[in-house]
N, C-alpha and C positions, 0 to 999 in steps of 0.2 A: 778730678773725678776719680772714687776710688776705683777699683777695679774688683769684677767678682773674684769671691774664694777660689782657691788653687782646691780644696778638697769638700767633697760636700759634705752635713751632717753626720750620714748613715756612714760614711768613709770615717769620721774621724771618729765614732764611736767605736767601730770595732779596733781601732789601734790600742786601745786600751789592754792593760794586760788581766784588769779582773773587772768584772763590772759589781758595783757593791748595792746596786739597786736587784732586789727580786719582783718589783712590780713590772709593769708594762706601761711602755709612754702614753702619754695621755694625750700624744699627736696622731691624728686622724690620720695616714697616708692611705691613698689610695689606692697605688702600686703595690701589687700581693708579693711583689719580689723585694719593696723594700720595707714593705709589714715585717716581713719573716727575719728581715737580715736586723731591724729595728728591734723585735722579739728576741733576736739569737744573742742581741749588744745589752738588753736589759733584765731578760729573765733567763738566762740560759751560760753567760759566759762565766758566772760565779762556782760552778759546778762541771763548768766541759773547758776549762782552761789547759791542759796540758797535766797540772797539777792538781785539779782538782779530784774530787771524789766520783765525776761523770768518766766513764767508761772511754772515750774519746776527745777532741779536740773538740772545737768552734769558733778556731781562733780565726784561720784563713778564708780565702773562697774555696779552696779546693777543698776542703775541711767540710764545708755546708754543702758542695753540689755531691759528692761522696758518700756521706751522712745521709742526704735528704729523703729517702724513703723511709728508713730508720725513723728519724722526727718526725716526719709526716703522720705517720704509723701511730707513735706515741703521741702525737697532739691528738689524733683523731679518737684516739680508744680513752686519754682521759688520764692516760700516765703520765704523762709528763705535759706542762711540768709539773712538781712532785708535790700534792696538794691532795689529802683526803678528805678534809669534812667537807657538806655541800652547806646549804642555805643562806641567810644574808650573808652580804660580803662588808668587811671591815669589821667585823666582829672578833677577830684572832689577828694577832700582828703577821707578818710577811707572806701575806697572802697572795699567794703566785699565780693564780687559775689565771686564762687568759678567756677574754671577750670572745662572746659568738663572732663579733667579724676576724679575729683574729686566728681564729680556728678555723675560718671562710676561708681565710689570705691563704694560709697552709698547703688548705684541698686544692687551691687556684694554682697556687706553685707548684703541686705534685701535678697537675693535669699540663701545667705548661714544661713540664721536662724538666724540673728543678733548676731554672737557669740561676744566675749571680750575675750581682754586679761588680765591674773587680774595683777592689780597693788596694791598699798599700796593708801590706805584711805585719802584721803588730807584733807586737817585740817582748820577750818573756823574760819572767824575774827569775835570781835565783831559787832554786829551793831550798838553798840553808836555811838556818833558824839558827839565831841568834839571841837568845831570851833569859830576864832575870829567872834563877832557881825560885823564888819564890814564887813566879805568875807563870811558869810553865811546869808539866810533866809526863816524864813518857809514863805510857802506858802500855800493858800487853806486849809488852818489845818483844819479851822470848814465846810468844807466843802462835806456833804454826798450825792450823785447825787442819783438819783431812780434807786434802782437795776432792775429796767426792760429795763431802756433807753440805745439806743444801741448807740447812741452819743450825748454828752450834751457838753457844749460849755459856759463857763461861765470865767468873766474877774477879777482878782487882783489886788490891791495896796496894796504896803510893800514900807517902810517906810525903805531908806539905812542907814538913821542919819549919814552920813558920812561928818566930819567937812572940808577936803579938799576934790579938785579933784582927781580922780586916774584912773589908765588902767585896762580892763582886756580885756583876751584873746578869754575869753569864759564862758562856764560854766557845772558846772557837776550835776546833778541832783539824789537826794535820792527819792523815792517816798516811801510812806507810803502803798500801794498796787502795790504789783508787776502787769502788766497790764490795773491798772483799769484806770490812768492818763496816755492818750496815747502820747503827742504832746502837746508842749508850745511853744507859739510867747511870745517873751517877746521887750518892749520899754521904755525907762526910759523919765521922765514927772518929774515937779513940782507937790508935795504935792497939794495944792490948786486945780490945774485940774484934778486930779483925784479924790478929795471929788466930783468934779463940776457932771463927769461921774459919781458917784455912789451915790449923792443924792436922788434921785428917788426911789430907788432899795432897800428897808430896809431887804432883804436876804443876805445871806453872797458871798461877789464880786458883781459883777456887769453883767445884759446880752449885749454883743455886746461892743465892746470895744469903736467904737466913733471915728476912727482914727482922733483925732485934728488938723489939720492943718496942718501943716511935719511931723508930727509924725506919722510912721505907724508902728502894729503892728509887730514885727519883726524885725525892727531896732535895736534891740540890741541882735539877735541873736533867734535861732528855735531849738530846742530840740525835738529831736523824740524817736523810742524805746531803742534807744541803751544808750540814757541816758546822752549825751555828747555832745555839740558843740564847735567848736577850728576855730579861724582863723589862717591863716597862721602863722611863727614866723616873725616878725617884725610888726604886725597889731592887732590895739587893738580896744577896744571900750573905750571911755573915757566917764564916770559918774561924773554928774557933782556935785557940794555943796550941800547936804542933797537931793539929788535926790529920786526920788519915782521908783519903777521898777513895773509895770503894768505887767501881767502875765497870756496870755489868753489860757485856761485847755482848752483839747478836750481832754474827759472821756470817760467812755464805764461802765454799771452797769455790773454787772458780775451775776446778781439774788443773791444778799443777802449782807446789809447795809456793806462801804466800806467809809475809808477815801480818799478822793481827793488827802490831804494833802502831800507836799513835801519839802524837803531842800535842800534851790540852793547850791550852792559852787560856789564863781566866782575863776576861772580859772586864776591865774596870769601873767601880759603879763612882763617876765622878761627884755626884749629890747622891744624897741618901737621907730622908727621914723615916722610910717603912723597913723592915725586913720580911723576910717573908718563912713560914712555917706550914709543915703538912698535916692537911686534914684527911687521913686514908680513907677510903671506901673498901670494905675489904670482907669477904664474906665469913661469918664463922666467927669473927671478930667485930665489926663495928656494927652490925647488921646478920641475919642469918639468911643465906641464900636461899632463893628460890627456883628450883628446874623445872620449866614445863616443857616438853618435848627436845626443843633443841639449844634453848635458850635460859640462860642463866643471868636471875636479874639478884640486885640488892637494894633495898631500901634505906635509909638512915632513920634514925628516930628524927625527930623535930628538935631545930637548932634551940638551943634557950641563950643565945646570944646572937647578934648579928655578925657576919664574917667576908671581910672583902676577899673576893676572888681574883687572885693574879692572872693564873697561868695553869691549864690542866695536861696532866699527865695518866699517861693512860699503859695497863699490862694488861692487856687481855688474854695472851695468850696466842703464842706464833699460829696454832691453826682455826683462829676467830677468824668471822665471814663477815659479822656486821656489829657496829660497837654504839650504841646511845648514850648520854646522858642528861638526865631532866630533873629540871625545879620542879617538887611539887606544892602550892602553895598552902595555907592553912584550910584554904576553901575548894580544894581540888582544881585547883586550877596548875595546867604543867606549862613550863619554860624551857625550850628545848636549848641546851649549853653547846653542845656537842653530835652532832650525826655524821655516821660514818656509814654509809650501805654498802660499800665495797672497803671492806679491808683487808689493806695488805703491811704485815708487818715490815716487810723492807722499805716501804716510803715513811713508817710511823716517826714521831718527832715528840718533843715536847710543845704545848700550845698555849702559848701569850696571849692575853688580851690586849687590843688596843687602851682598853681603861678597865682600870676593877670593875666586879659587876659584884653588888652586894645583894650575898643573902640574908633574907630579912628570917628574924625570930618567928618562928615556928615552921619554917622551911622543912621539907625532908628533898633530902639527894637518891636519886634513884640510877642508878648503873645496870643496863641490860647488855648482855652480849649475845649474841649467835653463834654455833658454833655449824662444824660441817652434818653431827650426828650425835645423837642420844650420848652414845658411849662416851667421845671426848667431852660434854657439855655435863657427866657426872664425874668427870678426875678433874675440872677443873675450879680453878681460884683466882678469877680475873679481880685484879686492882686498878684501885682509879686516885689519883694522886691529886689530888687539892692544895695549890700552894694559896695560903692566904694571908692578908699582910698583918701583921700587927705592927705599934709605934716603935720608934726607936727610945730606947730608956734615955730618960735626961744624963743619967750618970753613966751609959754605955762605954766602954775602954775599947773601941775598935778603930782602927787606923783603914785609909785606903791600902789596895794593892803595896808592898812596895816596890819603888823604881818604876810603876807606872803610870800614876797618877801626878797632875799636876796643882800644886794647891792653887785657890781661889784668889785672884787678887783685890784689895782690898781699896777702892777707888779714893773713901776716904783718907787715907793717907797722907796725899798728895794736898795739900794746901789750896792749890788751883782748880782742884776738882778734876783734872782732863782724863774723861776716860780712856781719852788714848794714850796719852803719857803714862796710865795705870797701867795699863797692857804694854806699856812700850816700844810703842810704834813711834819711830821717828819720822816725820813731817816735814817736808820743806818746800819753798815754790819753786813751781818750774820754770827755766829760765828770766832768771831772776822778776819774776811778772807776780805783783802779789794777788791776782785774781782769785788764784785757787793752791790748795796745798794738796800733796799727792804722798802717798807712801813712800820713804828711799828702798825700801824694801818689799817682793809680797809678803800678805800677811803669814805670819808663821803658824806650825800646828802649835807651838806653845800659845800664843796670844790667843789662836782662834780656841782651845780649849779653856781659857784663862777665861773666856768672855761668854760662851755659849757651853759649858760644862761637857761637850762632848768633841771628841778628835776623830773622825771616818776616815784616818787615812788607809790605804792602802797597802803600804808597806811596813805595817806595825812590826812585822815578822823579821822584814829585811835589815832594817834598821831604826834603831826606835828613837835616834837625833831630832828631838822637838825642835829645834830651829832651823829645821826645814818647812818648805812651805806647804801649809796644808792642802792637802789634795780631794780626792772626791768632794769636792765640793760643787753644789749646784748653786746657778744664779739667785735663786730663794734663799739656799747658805748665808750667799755671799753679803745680800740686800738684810736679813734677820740680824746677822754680825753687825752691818753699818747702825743698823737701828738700835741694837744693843749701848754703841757706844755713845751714841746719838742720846740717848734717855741715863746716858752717867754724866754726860754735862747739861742737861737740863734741855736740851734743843729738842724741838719734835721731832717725828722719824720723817725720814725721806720717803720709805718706801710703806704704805697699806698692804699687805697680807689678806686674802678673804679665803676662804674655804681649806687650810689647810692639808694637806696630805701630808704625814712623814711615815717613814721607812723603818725596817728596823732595827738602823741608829741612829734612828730621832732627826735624822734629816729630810729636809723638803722635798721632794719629788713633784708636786703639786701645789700650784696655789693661784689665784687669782690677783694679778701686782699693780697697785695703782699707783704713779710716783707723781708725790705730788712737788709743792715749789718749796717744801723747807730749806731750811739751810743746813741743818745735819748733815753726820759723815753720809759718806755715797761712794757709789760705783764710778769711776772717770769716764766722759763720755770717750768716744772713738776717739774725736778732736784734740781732747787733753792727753788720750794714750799716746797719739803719734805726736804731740809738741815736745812730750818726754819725751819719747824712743828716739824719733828720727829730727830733732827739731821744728822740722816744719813737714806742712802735708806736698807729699813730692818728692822728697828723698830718697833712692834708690834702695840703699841696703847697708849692712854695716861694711867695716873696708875688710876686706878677706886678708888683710896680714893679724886682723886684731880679732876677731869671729869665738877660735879657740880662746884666748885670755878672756873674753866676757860672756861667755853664752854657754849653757848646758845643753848639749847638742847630742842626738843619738851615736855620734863617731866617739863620743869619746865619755858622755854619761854615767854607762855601764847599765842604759836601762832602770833609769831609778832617779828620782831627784835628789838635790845633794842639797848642804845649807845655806841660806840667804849669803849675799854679801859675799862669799866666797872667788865667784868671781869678780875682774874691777870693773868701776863702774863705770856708766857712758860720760861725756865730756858734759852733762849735767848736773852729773853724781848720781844716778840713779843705777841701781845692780840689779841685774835680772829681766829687763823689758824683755829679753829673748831668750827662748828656751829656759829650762828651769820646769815651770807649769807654763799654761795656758791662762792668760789673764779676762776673766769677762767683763765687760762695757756695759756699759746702763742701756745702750742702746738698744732698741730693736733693728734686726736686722731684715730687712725686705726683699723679700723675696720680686726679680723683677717680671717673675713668669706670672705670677700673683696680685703684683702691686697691693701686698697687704703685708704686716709683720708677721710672720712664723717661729721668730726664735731670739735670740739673742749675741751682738755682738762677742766672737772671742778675737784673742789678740796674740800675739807675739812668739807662740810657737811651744812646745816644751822638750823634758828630755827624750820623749821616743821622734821626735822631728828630723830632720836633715839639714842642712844648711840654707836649702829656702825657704826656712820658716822667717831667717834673718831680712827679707825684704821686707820695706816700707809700707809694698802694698800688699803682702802676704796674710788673710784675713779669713775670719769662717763665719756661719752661723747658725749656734746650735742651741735647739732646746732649754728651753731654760730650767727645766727639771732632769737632766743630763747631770749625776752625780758618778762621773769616773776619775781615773786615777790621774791624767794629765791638767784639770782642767784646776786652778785656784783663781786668788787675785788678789789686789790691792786697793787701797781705798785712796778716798779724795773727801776733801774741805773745803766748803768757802775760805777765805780769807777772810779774818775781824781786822775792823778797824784798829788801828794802830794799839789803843787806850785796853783794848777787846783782851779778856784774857783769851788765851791758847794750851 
């Protein structure tokens, strides 16, 4: 019999050191204590990590029961978390708002005294950065704003030196003051016209950025508090030969000297057939404005072409009160893109669609703002940023990132077809039994990006060793990977998908999974994890003289996973069953207060773990849209008949 988990769900999420989901789970709980603690592990730990750009922690219990006015506060009034347009939901990528019951749980947990439930201490990464020159740069380094000014507004040139073209998808941002650098437009320009804009200016950047001629501020993308801009998977931005990236800071003094300074991360676009280009809204210019009392709109004339819409970006102007944007059709009929009735420039962002949304020929784009009064609503020049995609030229000269992109592997190759020998996953049975083949390895971030174009791990920052195992991954990840390889050797999938949800990196959080009896790669049940790990079910633990030689363990870690196979393997041959990540099971895991499935088997423990994760019957089970940093895994195969290729 096995024995329940040593740690529950809501405990092993919050050990995570960043959570890379901004949605909200999409498990019901009933307990308003562990609503909150479940909200603080999926939309909240990204931004109040220690490191992040949140003002505070959210790592600990002591951390939330501390906090919990404060949050309560901001759940209840609408700020946090940091989310401005209203209207349908999924219409804009990383859309955070949290459910009427979840804003309930909140009010329930302020009226019950903020309690907690205690968990174990989760464990924090470095804050170096380690990163190729070409996909990172600082920014604003020498830049200290007056700690009294409550918003300053000053423009950068950084210097790409990148000798070819290349894509990227987006970009992640380190700031050097959590809070104080609220908001970046960024635009890529020639060297030259950016000395041109900052001649004048012998302070460090430049005031007002100048938008040159097409080029407008946000063209390459809008970073707000949460620290991260993504366009869609398949849409990139393309920087061109030794490009300049201009970089316009909206700060905030905090009362006492603070660096500006920041390090981008460009965001790698691993497929790419669109790029994308801005279509401005701009009064005076593409349109002539219009003020009626307090409010400044602009019209566009009528498109005479159609235009896929990415991603909108918006300047309205730091003391705007409410921001619109509407399709209006050839027949008067309007399409609301964007509402904002309360706006505040310090939560403002750049805004991704879930999928283009085309405008059709004869369209006009209409842009209104609000302002506080007459007076400011005639000095101002609100912009509206339209990234739209056009093709990629058959003849294009643009490479990925370099150093952080991994090329695609090419299944055909291989003589035998095996999509997993294409990815290079070694195979073998467990104890000598050919029932079934199992990974010698977890799957790595190379393979898992080789096969699904995209890598979510976690600590791109810390170290960017792809043969390590890929992390944030969720149970849907996990099961889409199997299926992937599953359809490069001609097998059906194991696992059905229905309703999907992904994130904004293109990973599952959501799905409806029905597994059916193929024989495709798969997830290893419980049974097959522990025949590997411990040989048989009943097995105690590993022997404590050998624990350090095979296990990545939080004594000795360093907080961080390290690369497959590193340490040796059990008397299987198998490396890594313990510690390392967290491995998930096909299994459902049944809850017996329930007597139903709630979530799904994990297994084996990872780096933030301790030495009891090294037990037999050491087990969890968690959510299977749960995309954090400990949790990956490994696959399994039938076994073919002898004759059977492999």
């Amino acid at each position: 019999m096995l024995k329940r988990n040593l740690i529950n769900p809501i405990e092993l999420a919050l050990l995570c050191c960043f959570a890379n989901s901004l949605r909200a789970s999409a498990v019901d709980l009933q307990d308003p204590i562990e609503v909150v603690q479940n909200v603080v592990a999926t939309n909240c730990i990204r931004c109040h990590a220690g490191q992040g750009p949140g003002p505070f922690s959210l790592l600990t219990d002591g951390d939330l029961a501390r906090h919990g006015p404060t949050m309560v506060a901001a759940v209840e009034t609408g700020l946090m978390p940091p989310w401005l347009p209203i209207g349908e939901r999924g219409i804009f990528r990383d859309d955070c708002r949290l459910n009427p019951e979840q804003i309930a749980a909140f009010t329930l947990w302020k009226n019950q005294g903020f309690p907690v439930k205690k968990s174990a201490s989760p464990k924090t990464t470095s804050a170096k950065v380690t990163l190729s020159p070409s996909a990172s740069l600082d920014v604003a380094r020498d830049w200290i704003p007056n700690p009294e000014d409550q918003e300053s507004l000053r423009s950068f040139a950084t210097a790409i030196e990148n000798a070819k073209p290349f894509f990227i998808r987006g970009w992640k941002v380190i700031r050097d003051s959590p809070t104080l650098a609220v908001r970046y437009n960024l635009l890529t320009c020639d060297g030259p016209e950016a000395l041109a804009i900052d001649k004048s200016d012998p302070a460090p950047g430049f005031f007002g950025l100048g938008d040159r001629q097409n080029k407008i501020s946000g063209s390459a993308g809008a970073i707000g508090v949460d620290s991260e801009f993504q366009l869609p998977a398949g849409f990139a931005f393309a920087l061109p030969t030794n490009a300049t990236l201009i970089t316009e800071v909206l700060s905030s003094g905090r009362g006492r000297p603070e660096s500006a300074g920041a390090i981008f991360q460009a965001i790698p676009a691993f497929e790419t057939d669109r790029i994308v280009k801005d279509f401005a809204v701009i009064p005076d210019r593409s349109a002539p404005a219009q003020r009626i009392n307090q409010i400044v709109s602009v019209t566009t004339e009528a498109l005479s072409a159609p235009l896929d819409l990415v991603a909108i970006i918006i300047r309205p102007d730091m003391r705007a009160r409410s921001v619109a944007i509407k399709i209006i059709s050839e027949t008067g009929t309007k399409t609301t893109l964007l509402d904002i009735p309360r706006y505040l420039s310090i939560l403002d962002r750049g805004y991704a669609l879930q999928k283009p949304f085309t405008l059709q020929v004869g369209d006009r784009i209409q842009f209104a703002v609000k302002y506080d009064d007459d007076a400011r609503a005639r000095r101002s020049a609100p912009i509206a940023v339209l990234l739209t995609a056009i093709p990629l030229a058959n003849d294009a000269s643009i490479d990925p990132a370099p150093d952080q992109l991994i090329a695609p592997v090419a299944i055909e190759k291989f003589s035998d077809g095996s999509a997993a020998k294409a990815t290079g996953i070694e195979m073998f049975a467990v104890e000598a039994n050919d029932s079934f083949l199992l990974g010698k390895t977890e799957i790595t971030q190379r393979q898992f990006a080789a096969t699904l174009k995209r890598n979510p791990t976690a600590f791109a920052e810390i170290d960017p060793n792809l043969d390590r195992p890929a992390d944030s991954i969720s149970w849907y990840d996990a099961a889409e990977f199997c299926n992937a390889l599953s359809r490069g050797e001609g097998l059906p999938p194991r696992y059905l998908l229905h309703g999907i949800v992904r994130d904004h990196a293109g990973c599952i959080i959501s799905a409806r999974a029905e597994i059916t009896a193929s024989h495709g790669y798969r997830l290893p049940s419980e049974a097959e994890w522990l025949q590997a790990a411990c040989g048989k079910i009943g097995a105690v633990s590993l022997d404590a003289a050998t624990i350090e030689q095979r296990a990545w363990l939080t004594p000795w870690a360093n907080n961080i996973s390290h690369q497959v196979a590193t340490k040796a393997a059990n008397e299987f041959g198998f490396h890594d069953l313990f510690g390392n990540v967290w491995e998930w099971c096909e299994d459902a895991w049944i809850d017996p207060q329930t007597s139903g499935p709630i979530a799904r088997v994990v297994r084996g423990g990872a780096w933030c773990d301790g030495i009891a994760a090294t037990a037999c019957d050491f087990r969890s089970g968690i959510s299977a849209g749960t995309r954090n940093s400990p949790f990956g895994f490994r696959i399994v195969v039938d076994a073919r008949p002898p004759d059977a290729t492999r």
